[in-house]
C-alpha positions as CSV (number, residue, x, y, z in Angstrom):
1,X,177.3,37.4,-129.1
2,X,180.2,38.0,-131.4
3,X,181.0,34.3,-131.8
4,X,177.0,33.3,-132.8
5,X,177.6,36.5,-134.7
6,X,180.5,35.0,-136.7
7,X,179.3,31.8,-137.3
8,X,175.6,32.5,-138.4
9,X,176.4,35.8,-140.3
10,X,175.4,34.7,-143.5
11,X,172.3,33.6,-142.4
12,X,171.3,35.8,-140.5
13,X,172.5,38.6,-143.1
14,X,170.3,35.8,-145.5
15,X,167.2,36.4,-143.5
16,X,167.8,39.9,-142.7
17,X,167.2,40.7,-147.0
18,X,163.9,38.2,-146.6
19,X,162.5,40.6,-144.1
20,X,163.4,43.2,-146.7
21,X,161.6,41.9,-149.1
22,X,158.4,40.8,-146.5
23,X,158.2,44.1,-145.0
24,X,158.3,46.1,-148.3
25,X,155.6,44.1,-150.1
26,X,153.8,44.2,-146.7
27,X,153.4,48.3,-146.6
28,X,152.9,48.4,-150.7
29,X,149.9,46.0,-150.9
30,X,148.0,48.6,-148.7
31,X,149.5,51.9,-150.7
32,X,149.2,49.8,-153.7
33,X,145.7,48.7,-153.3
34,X,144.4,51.6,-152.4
35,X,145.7,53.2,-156.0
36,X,143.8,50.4,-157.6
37,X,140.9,51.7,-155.9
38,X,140.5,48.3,-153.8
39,X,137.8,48.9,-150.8
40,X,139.2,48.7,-147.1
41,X,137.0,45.3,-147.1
42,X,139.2,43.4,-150.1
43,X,142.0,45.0,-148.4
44,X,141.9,43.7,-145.2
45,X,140.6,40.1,-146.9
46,X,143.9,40.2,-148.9
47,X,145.8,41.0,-145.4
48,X,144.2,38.0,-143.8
49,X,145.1,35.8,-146.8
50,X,148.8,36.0,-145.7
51,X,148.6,34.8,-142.1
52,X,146.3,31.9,-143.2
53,X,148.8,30.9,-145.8
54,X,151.5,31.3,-142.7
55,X,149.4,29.2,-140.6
56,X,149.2,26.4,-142.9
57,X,152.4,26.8,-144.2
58,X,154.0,26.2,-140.6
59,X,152.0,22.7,-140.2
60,X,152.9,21.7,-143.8
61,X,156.7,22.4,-144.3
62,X,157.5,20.3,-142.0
63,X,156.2,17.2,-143.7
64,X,157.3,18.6,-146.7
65,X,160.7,18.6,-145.4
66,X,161.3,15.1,-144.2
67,X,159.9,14.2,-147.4
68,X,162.1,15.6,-150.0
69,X,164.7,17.5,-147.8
70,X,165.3,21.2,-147.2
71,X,167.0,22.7,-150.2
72,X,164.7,21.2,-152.2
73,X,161.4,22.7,-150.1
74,X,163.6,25.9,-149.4
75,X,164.3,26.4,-153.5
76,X,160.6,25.9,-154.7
77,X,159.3,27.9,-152.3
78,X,161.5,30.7,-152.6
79,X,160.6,30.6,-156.6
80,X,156.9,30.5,-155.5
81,X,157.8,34.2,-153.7
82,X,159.5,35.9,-156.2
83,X,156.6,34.8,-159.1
84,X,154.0,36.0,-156.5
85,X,155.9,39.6,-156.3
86,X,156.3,40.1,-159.7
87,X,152.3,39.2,-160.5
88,X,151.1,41.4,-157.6
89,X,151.3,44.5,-160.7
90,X,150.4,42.3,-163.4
91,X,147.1,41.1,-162.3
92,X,145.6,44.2,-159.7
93,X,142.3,42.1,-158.9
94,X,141.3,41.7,-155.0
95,X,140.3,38.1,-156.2
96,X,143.7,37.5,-157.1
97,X,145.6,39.5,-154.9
98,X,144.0,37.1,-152.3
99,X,145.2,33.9,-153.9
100,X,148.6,35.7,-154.1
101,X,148.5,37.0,-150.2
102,X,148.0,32.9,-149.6
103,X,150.8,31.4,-151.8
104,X,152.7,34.2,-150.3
105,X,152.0,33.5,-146.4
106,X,152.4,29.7,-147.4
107,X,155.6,30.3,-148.9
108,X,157.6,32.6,-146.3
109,X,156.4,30.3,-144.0
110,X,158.2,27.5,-145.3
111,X,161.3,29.7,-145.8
112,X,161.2,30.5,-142.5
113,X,160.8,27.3,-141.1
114,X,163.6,25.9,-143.4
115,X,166.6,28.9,-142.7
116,X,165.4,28.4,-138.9
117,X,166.0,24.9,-138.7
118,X,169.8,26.0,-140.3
119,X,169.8,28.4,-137.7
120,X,168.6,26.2,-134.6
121,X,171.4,23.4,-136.3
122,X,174.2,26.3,-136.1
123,X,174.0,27.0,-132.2
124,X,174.5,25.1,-129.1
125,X,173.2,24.9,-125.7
126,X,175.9,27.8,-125.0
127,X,175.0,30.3,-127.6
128,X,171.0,29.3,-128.1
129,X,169.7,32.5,-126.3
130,X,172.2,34.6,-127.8
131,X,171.3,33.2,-131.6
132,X,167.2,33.8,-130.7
133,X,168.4,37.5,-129.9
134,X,170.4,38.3,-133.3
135,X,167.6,36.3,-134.9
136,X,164.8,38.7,-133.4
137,X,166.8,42.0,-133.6
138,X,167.4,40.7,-137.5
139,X,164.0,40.4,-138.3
140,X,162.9,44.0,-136.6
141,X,165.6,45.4,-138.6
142,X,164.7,43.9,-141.8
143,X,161.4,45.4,-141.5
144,X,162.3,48.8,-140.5
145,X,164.9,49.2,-143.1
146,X,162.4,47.9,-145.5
147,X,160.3,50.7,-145.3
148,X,163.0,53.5,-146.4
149,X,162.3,51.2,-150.0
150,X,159.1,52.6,-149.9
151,X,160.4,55.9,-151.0
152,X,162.9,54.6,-154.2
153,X,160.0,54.2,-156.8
154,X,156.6,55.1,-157.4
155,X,154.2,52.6,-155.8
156,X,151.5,52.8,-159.1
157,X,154.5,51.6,-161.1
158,X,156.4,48.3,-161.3
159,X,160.1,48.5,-159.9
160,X,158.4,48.3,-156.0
161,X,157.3,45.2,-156.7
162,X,160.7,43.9,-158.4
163,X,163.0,45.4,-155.4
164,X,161.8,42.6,-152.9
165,X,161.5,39.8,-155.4
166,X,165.4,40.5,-156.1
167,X,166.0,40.9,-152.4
168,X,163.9,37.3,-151.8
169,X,166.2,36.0,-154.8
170,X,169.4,37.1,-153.3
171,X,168.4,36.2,-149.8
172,X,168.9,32.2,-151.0
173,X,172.8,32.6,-151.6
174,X,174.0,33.5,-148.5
175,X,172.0,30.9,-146.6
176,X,172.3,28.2,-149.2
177,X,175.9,28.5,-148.9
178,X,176.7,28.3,-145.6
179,X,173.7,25.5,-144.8
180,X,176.1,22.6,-146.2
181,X,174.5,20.0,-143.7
182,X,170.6,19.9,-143.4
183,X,169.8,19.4,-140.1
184,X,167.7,16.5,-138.9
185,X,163.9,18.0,-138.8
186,X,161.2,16.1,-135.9
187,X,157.8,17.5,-135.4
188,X,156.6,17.5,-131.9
189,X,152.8,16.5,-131.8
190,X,151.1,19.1,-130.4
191,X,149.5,19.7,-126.9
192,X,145.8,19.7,-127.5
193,X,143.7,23.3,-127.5
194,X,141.9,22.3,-124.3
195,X,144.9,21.1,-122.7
196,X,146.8,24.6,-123.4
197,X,144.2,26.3,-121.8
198,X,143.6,24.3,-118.4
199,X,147.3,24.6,-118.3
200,X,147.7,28.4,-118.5
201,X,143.9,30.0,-119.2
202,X,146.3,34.0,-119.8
203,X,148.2,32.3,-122.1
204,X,145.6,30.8,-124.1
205,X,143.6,33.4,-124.4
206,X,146.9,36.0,-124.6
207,X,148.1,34.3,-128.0
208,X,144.8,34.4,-129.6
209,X,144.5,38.4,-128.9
210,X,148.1,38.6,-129.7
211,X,147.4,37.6,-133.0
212,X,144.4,39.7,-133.2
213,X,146.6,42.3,-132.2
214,X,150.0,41.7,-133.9
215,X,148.0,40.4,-137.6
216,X,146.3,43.9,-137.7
217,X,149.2,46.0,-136.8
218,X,151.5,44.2,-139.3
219,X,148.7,44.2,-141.7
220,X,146.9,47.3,-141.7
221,X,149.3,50.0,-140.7
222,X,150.0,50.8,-144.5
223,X,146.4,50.7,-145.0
224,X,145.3,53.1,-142.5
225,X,148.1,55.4,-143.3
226,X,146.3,55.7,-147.2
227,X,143.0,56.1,-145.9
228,X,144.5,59.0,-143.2
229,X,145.9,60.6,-145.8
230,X,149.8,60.1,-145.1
231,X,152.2,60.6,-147.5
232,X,154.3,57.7,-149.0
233,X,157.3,58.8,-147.0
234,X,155.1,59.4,-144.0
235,X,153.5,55.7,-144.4
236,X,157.3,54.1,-144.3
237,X,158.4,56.5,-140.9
238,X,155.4,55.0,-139.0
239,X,155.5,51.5,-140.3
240,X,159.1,52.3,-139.3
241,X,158.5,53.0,-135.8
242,X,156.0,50.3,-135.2
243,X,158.8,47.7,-135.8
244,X,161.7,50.4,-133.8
245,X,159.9,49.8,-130.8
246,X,159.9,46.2,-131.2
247,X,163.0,46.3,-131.4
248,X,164.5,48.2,-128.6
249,X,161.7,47.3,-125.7
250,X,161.9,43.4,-126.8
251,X,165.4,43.7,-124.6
252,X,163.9,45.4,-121.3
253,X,161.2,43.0,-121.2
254,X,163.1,40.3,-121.1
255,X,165.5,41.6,-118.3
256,X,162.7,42.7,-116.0
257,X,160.7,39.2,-117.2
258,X,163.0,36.8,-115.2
259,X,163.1,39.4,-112.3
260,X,159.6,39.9,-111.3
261,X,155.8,38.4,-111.9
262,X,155.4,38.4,-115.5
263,X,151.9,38.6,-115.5
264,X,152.5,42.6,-114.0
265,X,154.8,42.6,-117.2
266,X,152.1,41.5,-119.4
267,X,149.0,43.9,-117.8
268,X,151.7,46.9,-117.8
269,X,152.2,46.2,-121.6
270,X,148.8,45.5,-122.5
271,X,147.4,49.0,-121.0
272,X,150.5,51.1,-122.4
273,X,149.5,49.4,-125.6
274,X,145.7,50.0,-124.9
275,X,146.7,53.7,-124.3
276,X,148.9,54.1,-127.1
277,X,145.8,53.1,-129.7
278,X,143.5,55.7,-127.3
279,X,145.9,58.5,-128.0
280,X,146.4,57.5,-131.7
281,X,142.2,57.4,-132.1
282,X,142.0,60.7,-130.2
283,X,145.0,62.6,-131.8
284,X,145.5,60.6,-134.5
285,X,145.3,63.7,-136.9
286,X,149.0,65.0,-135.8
287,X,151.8,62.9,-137.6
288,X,154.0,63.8,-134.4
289,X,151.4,61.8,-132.1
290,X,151.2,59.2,-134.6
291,X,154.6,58.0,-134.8
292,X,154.8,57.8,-131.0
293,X,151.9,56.1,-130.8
294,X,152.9,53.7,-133.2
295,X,156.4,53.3,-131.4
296,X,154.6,52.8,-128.3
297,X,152.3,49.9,-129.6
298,X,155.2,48.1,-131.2
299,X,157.2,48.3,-128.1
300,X,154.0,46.8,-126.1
301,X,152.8,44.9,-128.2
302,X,155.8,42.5,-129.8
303,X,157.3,41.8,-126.2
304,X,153.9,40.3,-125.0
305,X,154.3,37.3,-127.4
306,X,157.8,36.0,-125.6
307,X,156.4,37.1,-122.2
308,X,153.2,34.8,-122.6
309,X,154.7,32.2,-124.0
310,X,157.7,32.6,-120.8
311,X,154.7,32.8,-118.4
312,X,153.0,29.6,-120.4
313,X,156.4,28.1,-119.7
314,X,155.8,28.6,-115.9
315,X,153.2,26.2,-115.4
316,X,154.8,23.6,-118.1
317,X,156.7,20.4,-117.5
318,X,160.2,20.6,-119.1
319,X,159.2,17.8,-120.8
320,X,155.6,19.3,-122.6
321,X,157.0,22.7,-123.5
322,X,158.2,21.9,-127.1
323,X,154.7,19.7,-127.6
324,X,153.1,22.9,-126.2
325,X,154.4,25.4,-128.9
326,X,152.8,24.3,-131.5
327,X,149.4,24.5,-130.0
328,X,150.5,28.4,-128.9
329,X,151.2,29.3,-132.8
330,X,147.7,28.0,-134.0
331,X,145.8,29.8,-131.4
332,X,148.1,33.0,-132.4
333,X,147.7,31.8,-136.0
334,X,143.9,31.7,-135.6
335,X,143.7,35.0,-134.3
336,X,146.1,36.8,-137.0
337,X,143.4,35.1,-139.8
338,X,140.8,37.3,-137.9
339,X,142.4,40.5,-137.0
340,X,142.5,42.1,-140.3
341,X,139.3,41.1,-141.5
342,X,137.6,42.6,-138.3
343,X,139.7,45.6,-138.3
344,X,139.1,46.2,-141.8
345,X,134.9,46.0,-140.7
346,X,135.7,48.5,-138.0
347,X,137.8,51.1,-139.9
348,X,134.8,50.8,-142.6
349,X,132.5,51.8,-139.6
350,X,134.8,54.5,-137.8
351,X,137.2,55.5,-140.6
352,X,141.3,55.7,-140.3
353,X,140.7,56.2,-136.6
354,X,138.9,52.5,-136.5
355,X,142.5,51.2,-136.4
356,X,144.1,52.8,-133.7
357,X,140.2,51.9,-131.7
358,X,140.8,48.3,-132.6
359,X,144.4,48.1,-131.3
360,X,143.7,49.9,-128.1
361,X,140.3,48.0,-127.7
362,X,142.0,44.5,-127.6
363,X,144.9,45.2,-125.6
364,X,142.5,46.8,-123.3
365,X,141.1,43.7,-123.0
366,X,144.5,41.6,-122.7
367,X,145.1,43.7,-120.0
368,X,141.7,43.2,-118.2
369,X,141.7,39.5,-118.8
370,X,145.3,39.9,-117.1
371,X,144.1,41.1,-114.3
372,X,141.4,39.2,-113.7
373,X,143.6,35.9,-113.7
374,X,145.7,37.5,-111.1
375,X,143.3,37.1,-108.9
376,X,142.6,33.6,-109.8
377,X,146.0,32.0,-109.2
378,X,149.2,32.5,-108.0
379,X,151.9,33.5,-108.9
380,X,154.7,31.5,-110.2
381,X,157.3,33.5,-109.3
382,X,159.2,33.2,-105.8
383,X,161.4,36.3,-104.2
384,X,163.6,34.2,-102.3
385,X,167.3,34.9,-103.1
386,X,168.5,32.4,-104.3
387,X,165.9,31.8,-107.1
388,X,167.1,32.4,-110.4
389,X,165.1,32.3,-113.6
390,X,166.4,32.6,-117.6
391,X,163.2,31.0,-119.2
392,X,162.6,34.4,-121.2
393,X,163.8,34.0,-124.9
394,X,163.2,36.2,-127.1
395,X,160.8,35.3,-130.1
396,X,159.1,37.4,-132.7
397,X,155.2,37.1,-133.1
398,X,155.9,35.7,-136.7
399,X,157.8,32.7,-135.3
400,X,157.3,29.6,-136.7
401,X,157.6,26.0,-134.8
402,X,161.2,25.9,-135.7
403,X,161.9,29.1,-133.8
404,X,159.6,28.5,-131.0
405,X,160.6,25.0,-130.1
406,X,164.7,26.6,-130.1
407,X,163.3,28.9,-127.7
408,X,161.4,26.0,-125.6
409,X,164.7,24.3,-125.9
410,X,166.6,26.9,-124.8
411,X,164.5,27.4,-121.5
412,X,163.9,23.5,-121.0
413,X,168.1,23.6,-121.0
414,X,168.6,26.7,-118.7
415,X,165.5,26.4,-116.5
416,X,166.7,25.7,-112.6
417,X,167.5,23.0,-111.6
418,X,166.7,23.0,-107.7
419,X,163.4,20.5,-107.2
420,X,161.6,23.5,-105.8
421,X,161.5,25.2,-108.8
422,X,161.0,22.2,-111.2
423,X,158.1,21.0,-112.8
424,X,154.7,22.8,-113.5
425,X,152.7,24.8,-110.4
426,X,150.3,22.7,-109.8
427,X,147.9,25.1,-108.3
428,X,144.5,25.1,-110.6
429,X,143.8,27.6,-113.0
């Protein structure tokens, strides 16, 4: 860990201030917004903007890239971030602000597929795992230190909005400096929608309601923290928490993952997840309850995303996994365009509680489609002792192809080698 540590530092320290500046701008649109008066409607609309911008952003970059190279592509989008952060305050119309959200999505996309191809270029087969990790634990951290920003200005004002557009601008140095070579960039063509699901019908459906999940929960928090009537300071601590819990359950997960049927692992953290949004509906008017809820449904709910795609990974030739990716982060793509939009609808039926309803709602349902498919197939996972697993990898649920296909990579490289245990399961779904 110390040696990835000591090589990458400057990039990961790089994309540790981008996830500053993502996180901060992330929690002020919904304090901001709701100053401006904007509806929970145009809210959630401008929330959904962003992951459709991602979305695209992920399938475009990458041409973009082998056409005119990666500083170049890294540079202009990074320019497009920092304009879009400083017009946010200049122009407070939900018409624009969704334009904004979609240059913006677009944009961090493309930065994060360009510093993860440095990243993916800076490790090895030895140190791949270990890189993923830092990377995940960076991006967590970003967020959650992101959020005591929150509190240094007034959010009607201007200086909110400047803080991440410096951070964004700083961010380049660091990784612009130590990226001297660009790494060659492929695109893997993707594994068709209907081939995805007849390969692995849980994981299919699992991304999509990730997304659902993951899009409103990134999105909305700050929003339903306004309309509930928290304090600034309060709206940072349980945006905060959300993204603590990511943090320190991503690691447990993964050790139990490679030791037991993941699909337990996934209908255990779908239905603490789906109890975690009951309590936060129910009780949801104590602060207290609502931070541990929200540290409970961050811990649930960011794990799932490498769990499915480990449990995908099960039923997957070595050599389809990287092809299968891609098709994984458009069905989580499509759902995170949703999530927001439908949440918003819900919290305009319900109120503030309407969030914490939708959350446990949909990972109620994760966890009942879960178990349902239990008892449609087998499970790929053997007791014997001397079967050894190390396909989890840790990936955050706002990976991009880059970082997925490192994390195929580094399962198609460590995956055992015994003929028993190669291959896909070729039981039917």
């Amino acid at each position: 860990m110390l040696k990835v540590l000591g090589s990458a530092w400057a990039l990961l320290f790089g994309m540790m201030l981008l996830m500053v500046g993502n996180g901060l701008q992330g929690s002020l649109i919904g304090i901001r917004g709701a100053i401006e008066d904007f509806s929970t409607a145009e809210l959630s609309i401008i929330t959904s903007g962003y992951f459709a911008g991602f979305l695209f952003g992920s399938r475009i970059t990458p041409l973009l890239i082998q056409k005119v190279g990666h500083v170049r592509v890294f540079a202009a989008l990074g320019s497009f971030i920092s304009a879009v952060l400083i017009l946010y305050p200049t122009i407070t119309e939900p018409w624009a602000w969704i334009i904004l959200r979609v240059i913006f999505g677009f944009s961090f996309s493309g930065v994060y597929v360009t510093a993860e191809s440095w990243l993916n270029n800076a490790s090895d087969n030895e140190n791949r795992g270990k890189a993923l990790s830092l990377y995940v634990m960076v991006q967590m951290l970003g967020i959650v230190l992101s959020q005591a920003l929150l509190n240094v200005a007034d959010p009607a004002g201007f200086v909110l909005f400047v803080i991440p557009s410096v951070l964004v601008s700083l961010s380049f140095a660091p990784i612009l400096l130590t990226a001297s070579k660009s790494p060659s960039f492929e695109t893997t063509k993707p594994m068709s929608l209907k081939e995805i699901y007849k390969v692995s019908p849980l994981g299919f459906v699992g991304m999509f309601l990730l997304g659902v999940i993951f899009s409103a929960q990134f999105g909305m928090a700050s929003i339903y923290g306004t309309q509930a009537g928290l304090s600034v300071a309060e709206i940072s601590a349980f945006v905060s928490a959300i993204f603590l819990g990511g943090m320190l359950l991503q690691f447990p997960f993964g050790w139990l993952s490679d030791r037991m049927d993941r699909r337990i692992l996934i209908l255990s953290a779908a239905i603490g997840g789906g109890i975690a949004g009951a309590v936060g509906w129910v009780l949801g008017g104590y602060f207290e309850v609502v931070l541990v809820a929200g540290f409970i449904m961050g811990g649930m709910s960011n794990p799932l995303y490498a769990l499915i795609v480990a449990y995908t990974n099960d039923y997957l030739d070595i050599d389809d996994m990287a092809a299968a990716s891609g098709g994984l982060i458009f069905v989580n793509g499509l759902g995170a365009i949703m999530g927001p939009v439908v949440t918003g609808w819900v919290m305009g039926l319900m109120g503030p509680g309407g969030f914490w309803a939708y959350l446990g709602f949909f990972m109620f349902a994760m966890a009942a489609y879960a178990a349902y498919r239990m008892t449609q197939r087998p499970s790929a996972y053997r007791e014997e002792e001397d079967y050894e697993s190390v396909s989890y990898a840790p990936i955050s649920p706002i990976a991009t192809p880059v970082a997925m296909e490192a994390a195929q990579e580094y399962y198609a490289e460590n995956v055992d080698t015994d003929e028993s245990n190669e291959g896909a399961i070729d039981d039917e779904p």
